[in-house]
KEKE-894244 format. One record per atom (N, C-alpha, C): atom name; residue number from 1; z, y, x. Coordinates in steps of 0.001 Angstrom, whole numbers. Atoms other than C-alpha are relative to their C-alpha. Layout:
BEGIN
at:i:Z:Y:X
CA:NUM:Z:Y:X
...
This chain:
BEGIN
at:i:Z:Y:X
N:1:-1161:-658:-579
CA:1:-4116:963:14046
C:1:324:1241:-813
N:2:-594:-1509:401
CA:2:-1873:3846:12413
C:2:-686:886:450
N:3:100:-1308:-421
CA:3:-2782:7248:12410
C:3:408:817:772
N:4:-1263:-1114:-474
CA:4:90:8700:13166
C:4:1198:-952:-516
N:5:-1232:1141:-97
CA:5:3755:7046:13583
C:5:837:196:-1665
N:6:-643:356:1726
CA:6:5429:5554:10218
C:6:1297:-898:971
N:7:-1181:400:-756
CA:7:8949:5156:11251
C:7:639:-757:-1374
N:8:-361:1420:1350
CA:8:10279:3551:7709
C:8:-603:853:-958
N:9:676:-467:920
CA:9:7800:4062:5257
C:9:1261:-247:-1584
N:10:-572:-9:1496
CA:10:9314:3932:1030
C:10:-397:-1299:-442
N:11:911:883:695
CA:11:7986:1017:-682
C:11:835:-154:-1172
N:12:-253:330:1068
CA:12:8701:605:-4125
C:12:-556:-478:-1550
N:13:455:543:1526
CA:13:8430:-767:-7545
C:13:350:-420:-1285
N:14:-543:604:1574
CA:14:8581:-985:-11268
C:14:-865:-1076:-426
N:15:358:1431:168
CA:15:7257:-4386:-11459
C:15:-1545:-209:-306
N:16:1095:29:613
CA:16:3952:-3530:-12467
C:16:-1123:346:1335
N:17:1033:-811:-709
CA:17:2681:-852:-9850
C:17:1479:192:1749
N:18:-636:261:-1235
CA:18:3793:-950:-5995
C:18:-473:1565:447
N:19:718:-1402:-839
CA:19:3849:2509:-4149
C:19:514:-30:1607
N:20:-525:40:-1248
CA:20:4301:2993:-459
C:20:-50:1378:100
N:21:-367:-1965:234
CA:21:5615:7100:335
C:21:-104:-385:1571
N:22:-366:-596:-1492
CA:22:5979:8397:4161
C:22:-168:1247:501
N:23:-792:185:873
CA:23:6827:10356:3102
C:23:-703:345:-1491
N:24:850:-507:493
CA:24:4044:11284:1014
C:24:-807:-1427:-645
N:25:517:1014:876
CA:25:2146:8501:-1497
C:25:-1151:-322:1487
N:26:443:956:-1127
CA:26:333:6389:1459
C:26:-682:-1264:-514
N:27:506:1401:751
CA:27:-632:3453:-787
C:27:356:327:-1246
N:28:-326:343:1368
CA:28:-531:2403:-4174
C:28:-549:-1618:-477
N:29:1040:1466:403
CA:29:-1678:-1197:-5989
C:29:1203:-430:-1240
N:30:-689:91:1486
CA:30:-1147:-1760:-9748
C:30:-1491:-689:-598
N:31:1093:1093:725
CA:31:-3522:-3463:-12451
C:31:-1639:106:198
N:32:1258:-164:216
CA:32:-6560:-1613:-12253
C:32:-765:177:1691
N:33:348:235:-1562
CA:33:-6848:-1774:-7961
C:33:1021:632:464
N:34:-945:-468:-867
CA:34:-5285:-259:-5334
C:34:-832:646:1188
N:35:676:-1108:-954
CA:35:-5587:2720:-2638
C:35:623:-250:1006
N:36:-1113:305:-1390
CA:36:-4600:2558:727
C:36:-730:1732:812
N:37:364:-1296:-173
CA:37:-4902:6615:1944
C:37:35:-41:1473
N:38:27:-816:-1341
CA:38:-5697:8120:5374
C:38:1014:1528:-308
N:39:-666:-1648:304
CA:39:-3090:11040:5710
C:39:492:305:1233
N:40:-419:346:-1247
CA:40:-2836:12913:8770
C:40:834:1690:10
N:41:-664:-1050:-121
CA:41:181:15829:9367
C:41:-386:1296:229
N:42:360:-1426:-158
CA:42:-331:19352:8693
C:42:-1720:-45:-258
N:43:1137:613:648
CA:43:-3723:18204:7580
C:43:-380:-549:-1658
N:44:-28:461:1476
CA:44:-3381:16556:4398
C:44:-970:-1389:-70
N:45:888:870:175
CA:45:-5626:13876:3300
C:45:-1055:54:326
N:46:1235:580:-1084
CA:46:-8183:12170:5372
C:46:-823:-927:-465
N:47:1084:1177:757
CA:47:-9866:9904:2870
C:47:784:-802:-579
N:48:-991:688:1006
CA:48:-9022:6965:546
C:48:-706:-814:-91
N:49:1045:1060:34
CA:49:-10304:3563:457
C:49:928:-893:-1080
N:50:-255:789:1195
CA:50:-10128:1945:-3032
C:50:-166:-1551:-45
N:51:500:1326:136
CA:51:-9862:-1883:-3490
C:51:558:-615:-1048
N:52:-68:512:1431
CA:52:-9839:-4114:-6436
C:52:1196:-480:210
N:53:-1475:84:75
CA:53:-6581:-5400:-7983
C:53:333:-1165:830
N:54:-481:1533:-89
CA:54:-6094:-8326:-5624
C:54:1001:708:1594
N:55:-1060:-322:-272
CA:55:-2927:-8358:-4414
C:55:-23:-327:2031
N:56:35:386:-1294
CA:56:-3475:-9865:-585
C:56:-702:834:671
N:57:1291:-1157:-955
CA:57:-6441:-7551:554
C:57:507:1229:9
N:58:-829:-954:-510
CA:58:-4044:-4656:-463
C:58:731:48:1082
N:59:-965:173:-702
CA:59:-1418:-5751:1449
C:59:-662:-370:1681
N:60:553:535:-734
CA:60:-3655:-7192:4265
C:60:-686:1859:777
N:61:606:-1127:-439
CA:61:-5450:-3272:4525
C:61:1109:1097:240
N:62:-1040:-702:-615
CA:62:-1832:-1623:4472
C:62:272:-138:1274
N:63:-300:143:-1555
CA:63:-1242:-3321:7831
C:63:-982:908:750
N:64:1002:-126:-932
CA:64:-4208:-2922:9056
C:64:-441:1773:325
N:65:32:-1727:-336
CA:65:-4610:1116:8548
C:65:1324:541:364
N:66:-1384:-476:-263
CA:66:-539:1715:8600
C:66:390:-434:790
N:67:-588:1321:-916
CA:67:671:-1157:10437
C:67:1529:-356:-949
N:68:-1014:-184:1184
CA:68:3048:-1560:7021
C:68:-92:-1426:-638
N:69:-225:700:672
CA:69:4271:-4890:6222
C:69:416:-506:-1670
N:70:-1017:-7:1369
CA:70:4601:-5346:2182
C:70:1099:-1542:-126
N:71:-353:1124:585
CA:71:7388:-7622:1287
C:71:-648:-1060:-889
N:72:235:628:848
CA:72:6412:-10415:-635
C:72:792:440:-1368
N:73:-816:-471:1690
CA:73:9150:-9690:-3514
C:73:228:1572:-417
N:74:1081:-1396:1260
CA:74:7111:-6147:-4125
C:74:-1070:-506:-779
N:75:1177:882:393
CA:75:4515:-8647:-5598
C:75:-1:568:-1868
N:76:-388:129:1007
CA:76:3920:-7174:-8818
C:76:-94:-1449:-1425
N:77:-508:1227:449
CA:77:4683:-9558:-11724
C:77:-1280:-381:-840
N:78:1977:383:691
CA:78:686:-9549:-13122
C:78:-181:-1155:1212
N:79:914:806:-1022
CA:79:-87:-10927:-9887
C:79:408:-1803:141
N:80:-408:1682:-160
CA:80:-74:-14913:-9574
C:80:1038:47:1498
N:81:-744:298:-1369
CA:81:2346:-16317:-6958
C:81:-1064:-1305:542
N:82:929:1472:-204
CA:82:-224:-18188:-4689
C:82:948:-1425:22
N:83:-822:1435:-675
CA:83:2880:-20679:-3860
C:83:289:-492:-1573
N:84:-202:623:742
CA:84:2897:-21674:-7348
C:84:1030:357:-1169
C-alpha cells in the first residue's frame, strides 16, 4: 500500500530509461536496474529498494509500494516484448 496519496504521478520516457516523478523522482528503471523509492512529505526520503533490470518486477513493485500502474508502451525498447 502507498505511503502517502499519489493523485497522478509523471511517468516518462526516452526510450531507454523510464522515470516516475510525484512530484519528486519516485521510481526509475533503465539498463543497469531499477529503484522504486520510499518518499514521505516534509520528510524526504525513506529508503530505496534496488532491483535488477527486469522490466516486470519493476513495474510489479511500483504497484505494490505506490499503487502506480506502468503503461505497457513505457516499456523501454532494450526490454523484450514478452508477447513477441
Amino acid at each position: 500500500m502507498t505511503m502517502y496519496p499519489i493523485k497522478k504521478p509523471e511517468i516518462t520516457t526516452d526510450g531507454r530509461t523510464v522515470w516516475v516523478n510525484a512530484p519528486i523522482c519516485i521510481g526509475r528503471f533503465g539498463p543497469v536496474g531499477g529503484e522504486v523509492m520510499d518518499y514521505l512529505p516534509g520528510i524526504g526520503y525513506d529508503g530505496c529498494e534496488c532491483v535488477q533490470p527486469n522490466w516486470a518486477v519493476w513495474c510489479k513493485r511500483m504497484h505494490e509500494v505506490h499503487e502506480i500502474v506502468i503503461p505497457e508502451d513505457m516499456r523501454p525498447t532494450w526490454v523484450p516484448n514478452p508477447d513477441g
